[in-house]
Structure formats: structure tokens, C-alpha cells
C-alpha positions as CSV (number, residue, x, y, z in Angstrom):
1,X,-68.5,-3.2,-58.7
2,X,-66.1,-6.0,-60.5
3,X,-68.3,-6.8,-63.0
4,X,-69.2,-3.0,-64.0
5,X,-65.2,-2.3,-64.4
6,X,-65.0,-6.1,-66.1
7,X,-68.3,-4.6,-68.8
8,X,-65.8,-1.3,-69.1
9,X,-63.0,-3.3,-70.2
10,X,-65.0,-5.0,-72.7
11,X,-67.3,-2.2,-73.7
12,X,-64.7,0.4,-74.8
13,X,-62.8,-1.6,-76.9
14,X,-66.1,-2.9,-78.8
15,X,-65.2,-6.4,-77.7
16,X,-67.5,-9.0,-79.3
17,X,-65.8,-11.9,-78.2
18,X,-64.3,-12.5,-75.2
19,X,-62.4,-15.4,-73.7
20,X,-63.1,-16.0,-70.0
21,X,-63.3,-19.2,-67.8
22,X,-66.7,-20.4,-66.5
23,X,-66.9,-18.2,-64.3
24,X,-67.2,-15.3,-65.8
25,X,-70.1,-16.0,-68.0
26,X,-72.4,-14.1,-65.5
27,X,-70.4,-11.1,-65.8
28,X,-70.4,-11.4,-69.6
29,X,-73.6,-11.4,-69.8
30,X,-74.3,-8.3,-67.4
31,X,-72.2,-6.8,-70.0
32,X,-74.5,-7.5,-72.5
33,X,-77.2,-6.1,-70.8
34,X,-75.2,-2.9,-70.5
35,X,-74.4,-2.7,-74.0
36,X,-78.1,-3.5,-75.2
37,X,-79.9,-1.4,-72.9
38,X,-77.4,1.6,-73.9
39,X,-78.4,0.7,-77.3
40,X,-82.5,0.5,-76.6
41,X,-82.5,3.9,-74.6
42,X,-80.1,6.3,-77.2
43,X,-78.8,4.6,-79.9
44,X,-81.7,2.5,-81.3
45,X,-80.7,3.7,-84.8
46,X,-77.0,3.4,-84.5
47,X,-76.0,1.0,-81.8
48,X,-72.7,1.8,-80.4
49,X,-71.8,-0.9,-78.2
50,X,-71.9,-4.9,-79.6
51,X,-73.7,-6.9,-77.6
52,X,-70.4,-9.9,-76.7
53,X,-70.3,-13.6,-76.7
54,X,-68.4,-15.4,-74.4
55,X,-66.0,-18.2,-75.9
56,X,-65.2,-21.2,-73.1
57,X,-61.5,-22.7,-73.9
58,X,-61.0,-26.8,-73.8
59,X,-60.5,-26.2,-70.2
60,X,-63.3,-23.5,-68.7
61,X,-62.7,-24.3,-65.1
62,X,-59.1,-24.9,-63.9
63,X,-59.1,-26.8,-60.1
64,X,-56.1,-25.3,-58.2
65,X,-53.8,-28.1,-56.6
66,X,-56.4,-28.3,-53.8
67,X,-59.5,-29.8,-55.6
68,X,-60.9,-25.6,-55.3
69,X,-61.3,-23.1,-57.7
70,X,-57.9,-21.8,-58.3
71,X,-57.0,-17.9,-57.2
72,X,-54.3,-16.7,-56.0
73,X,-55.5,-15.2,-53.0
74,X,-55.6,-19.2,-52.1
75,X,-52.6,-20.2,-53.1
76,X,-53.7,-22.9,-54.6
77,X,-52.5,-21.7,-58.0
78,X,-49.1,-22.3,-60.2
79,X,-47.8,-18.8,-61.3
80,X,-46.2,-18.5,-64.3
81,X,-43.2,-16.3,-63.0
82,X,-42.2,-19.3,-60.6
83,X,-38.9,-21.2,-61.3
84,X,-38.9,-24.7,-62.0
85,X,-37.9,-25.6,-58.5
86,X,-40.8,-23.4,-57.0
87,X,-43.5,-25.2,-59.0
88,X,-42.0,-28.7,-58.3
89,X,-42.1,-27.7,-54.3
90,X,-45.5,-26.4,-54.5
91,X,-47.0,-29.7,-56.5
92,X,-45.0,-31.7,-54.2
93,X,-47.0,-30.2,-51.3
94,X,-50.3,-30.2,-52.4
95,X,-52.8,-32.6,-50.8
96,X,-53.9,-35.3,-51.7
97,X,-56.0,-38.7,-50.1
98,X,-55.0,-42.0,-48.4
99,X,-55.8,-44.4,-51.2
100,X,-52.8,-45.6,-52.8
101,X,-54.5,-46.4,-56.2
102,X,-54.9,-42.9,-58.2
103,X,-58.0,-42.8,-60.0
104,X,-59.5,-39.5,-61.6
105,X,-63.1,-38.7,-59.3
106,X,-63.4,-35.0,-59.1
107,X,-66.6,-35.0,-56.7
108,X,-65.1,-37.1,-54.1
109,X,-61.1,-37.4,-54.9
110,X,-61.1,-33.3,-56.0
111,X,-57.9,-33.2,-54.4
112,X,-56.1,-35.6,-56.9
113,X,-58.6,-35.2,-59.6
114,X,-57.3,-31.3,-59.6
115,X,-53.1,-32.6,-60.2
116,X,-55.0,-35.2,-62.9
117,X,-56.6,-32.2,-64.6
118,X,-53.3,-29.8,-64.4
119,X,-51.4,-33.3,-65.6
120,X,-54.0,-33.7,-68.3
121,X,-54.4,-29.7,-69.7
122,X,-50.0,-29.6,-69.6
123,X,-50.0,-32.9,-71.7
124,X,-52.7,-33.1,-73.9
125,X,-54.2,-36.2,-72.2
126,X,-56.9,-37.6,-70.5
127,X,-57.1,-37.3,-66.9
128,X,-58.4,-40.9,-66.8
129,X,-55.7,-42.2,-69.2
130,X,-53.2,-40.9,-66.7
131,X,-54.7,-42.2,-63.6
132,X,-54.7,-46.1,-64.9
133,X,-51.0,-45.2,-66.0
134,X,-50.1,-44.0,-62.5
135,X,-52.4,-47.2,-60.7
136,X,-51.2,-48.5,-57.9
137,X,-48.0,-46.0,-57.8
138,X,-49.3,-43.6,-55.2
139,X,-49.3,-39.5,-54.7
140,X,-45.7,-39.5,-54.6
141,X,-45.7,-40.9,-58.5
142,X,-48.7,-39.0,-59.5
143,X,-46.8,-35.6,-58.0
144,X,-43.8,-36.4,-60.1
145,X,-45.7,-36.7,-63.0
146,X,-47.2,-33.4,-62.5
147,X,-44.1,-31.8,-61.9
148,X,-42.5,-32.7,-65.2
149,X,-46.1,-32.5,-67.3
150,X,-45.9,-28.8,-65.9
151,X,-42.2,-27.9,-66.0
152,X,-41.6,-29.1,-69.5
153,X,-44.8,-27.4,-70.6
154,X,-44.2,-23.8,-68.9
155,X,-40.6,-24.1,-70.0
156,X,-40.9,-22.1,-73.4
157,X,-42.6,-19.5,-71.4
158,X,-40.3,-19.2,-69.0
159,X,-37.6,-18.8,-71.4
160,X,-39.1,-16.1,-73.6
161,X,-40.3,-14.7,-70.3
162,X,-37.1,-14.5,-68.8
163,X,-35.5,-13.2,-72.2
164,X,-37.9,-10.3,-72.2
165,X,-36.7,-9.5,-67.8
166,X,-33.1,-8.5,-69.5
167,X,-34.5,-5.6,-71.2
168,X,-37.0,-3.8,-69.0
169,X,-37.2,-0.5,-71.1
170,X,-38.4,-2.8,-74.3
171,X,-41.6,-3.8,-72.0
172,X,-41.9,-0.4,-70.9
173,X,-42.4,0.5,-74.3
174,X,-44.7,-2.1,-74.9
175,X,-46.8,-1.3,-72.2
176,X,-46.9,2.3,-73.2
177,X,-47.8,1.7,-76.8
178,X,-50.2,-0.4,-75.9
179,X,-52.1,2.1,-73.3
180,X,-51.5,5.1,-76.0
181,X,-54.0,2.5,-78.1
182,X,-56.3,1.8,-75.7
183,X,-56.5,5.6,-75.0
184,X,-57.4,6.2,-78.3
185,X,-59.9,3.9,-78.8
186,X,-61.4,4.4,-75.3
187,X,-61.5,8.3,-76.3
188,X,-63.2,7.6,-79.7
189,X,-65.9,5.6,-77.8
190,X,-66.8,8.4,-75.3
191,X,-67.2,10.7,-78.4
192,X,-69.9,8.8,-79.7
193,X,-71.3,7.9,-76.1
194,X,-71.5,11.6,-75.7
195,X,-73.1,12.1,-79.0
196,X,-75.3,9.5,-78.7
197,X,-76.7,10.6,-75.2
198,X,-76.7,14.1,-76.3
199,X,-73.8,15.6,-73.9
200,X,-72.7,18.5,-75.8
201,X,-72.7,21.4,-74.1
């Protein structure tokens, strides 16, 4: 049913465009196959529901720090909530191969190719760039790297993130403003589903 409750979450907002990774373009376009064939069958004349495009970031499949899709339920995955030292311990024991030179070969190095890729999106380089600068240096240099690429690249977030902890009624509020919103809108949908369909009673 993830994808139905995924179309929801799109549909009563109206979203035309949606940002998702790779994997999700199926479930984008189940969505809009809801939304057209809710269109085609009672609202030919006045569509309610946009029919959404997917839009794929620089980066539309992110390897976790074992070469595999990263999820959480894996734990292959760097959370944004972890400290500095927590991310630097998890790189630092993440797998890699017995080759000393570090080249960038996702099909059959996934293992370093995925801390080359994190390197790469965290820097703004090219994974192969920072394999030839690594060479001969080994896993131990190529974690390092990663480490700091990361750290100094989740640092602003951590800050802001950690700003925003010291006053949990301000997020609260946030988060209450922001599901009053989305009520509304939601609400407004439903109307015109409801008209639309013919559901008044």
C-alpha cells in the first residue's frame, strides 16, 4: 500500500512536481495514473488532480557506505542527527576491498565506489578525480577523506539543527502550523473530490 499513501501525499496537495531519488519514479508514475484516471471517469471537464512529473537531483541514487542502496533499516546510511564523531566511526567502519590502489568501479569495487560517491556528492567532485588523488594511499586514506568531505559538509546543518533542539516549543509550532495547512488544503481537495464524484447526500 506504500505507493497508494506515497500518491495521497502528492495528490492532496496538487503536487506537480515532485523530487524523489530513482527509485521512486515507479511510484510517481502510479500516481499519475491515479490522478488521470480520477480525471477520465468524473472530472473530464474540470480535472482536479495534476497529473506530476518527477524531477531526479544531480545525485538520483545515493550507494550507502556498503556499495547497497542506502536505508536505514541497513544501516548502511549517514543520519543527519549524528555527531561528528559518530559519522567519522561509522565511515571508518565501512567495508571496503583488499586492493591498496583506490580506483572508482561501482560494478565490481561498489564497496569503495559508494565512500567515492558520498566523497564526490559532499565535495562537489568527481569520484574519479578523487580516486587518482587518493592512488596508492589505501582505505585508511580514502576513509579519512570521507570523514572530513562529510563532516565539514553536514556541519552547517548540524549547527542550525542543533540551534533549533534549544527551543523545542518553536518546532512544535512549526509543526503545527504546518499540519493546520496541510489540513486545509487536504480538506478543500475532498470538497471538490466529493463534488466531482457526486457524494452529496
Amino acid at each position: 500500500t506504500y505507493p497508494v499513501h506515497q500518491a495521497c501525499d502528492i495528490l492532496f496537495c496538487k503536487g506537480n512536481i515532485v523530487p524523489v531519488g530513482k527509485d521512486q519514479l515507479p511510484h510517481i508514475e502510479l500516481t499519475r495514473t491515479i490522478a488521470r484516471r480520477f480525471n477520465e471517469r468524473y472530472a473530464k471537464k474540470n480535472p482536479v488532480f495534476p497529473e506530476p512529473d518527477a524531477i531526479l537531483s544531480d545525485a538520483p541514487e545515493i550507494p550507502g557506505l556498503d556499495g547497497q542502496k542506502m536505508s536505514k533499516s541497513r544501516g548502511n546510511s549517514i543520519m543527519l542527527s549524528a555527531t561528528a564523531a559518530e559519522t567519522a566511526k561509522l565511515i571508518k567502519k565501512s567495508r571496503t576491498d583488499s586492493e591498496r590502489k583506490i580506483t572508482f568501479d561501482p560494478i565490481n569495487r561498489p564497496e569503495v565506489s559508494a565512500l567515492l560517491t558520498t566523497a564526490a556528492l559532499t565535495t562537489g567532485r568527481d569520484p574519479k578525480e578523487i580516486a587518482e588523488e587518493i592512488g596508492d594511499s589505501g582505505a585508511g586514506a580514502l576513509k579519512m577523506y570521507v570523514v572530513e568531505s562529510v563532516n565539514n559538509f553536514l556541519a552547517p546543518m548540524r549547527e542550525r539543527r542543533a540551534e533549533l533542539a534549544k527551543d523545542m516549543d518553536y518546532v512544535r509550532d512549526v509543526l503545527a502550523e504546518g499540519n493546520k495547512k496541510a489540513n486545509t488544503i487536504a480538506n478543500e481537495t475532498l470538497e471538490q473530490v466529493r463534488d466531482a464524484m457526486g457524494m452529496r447526500y
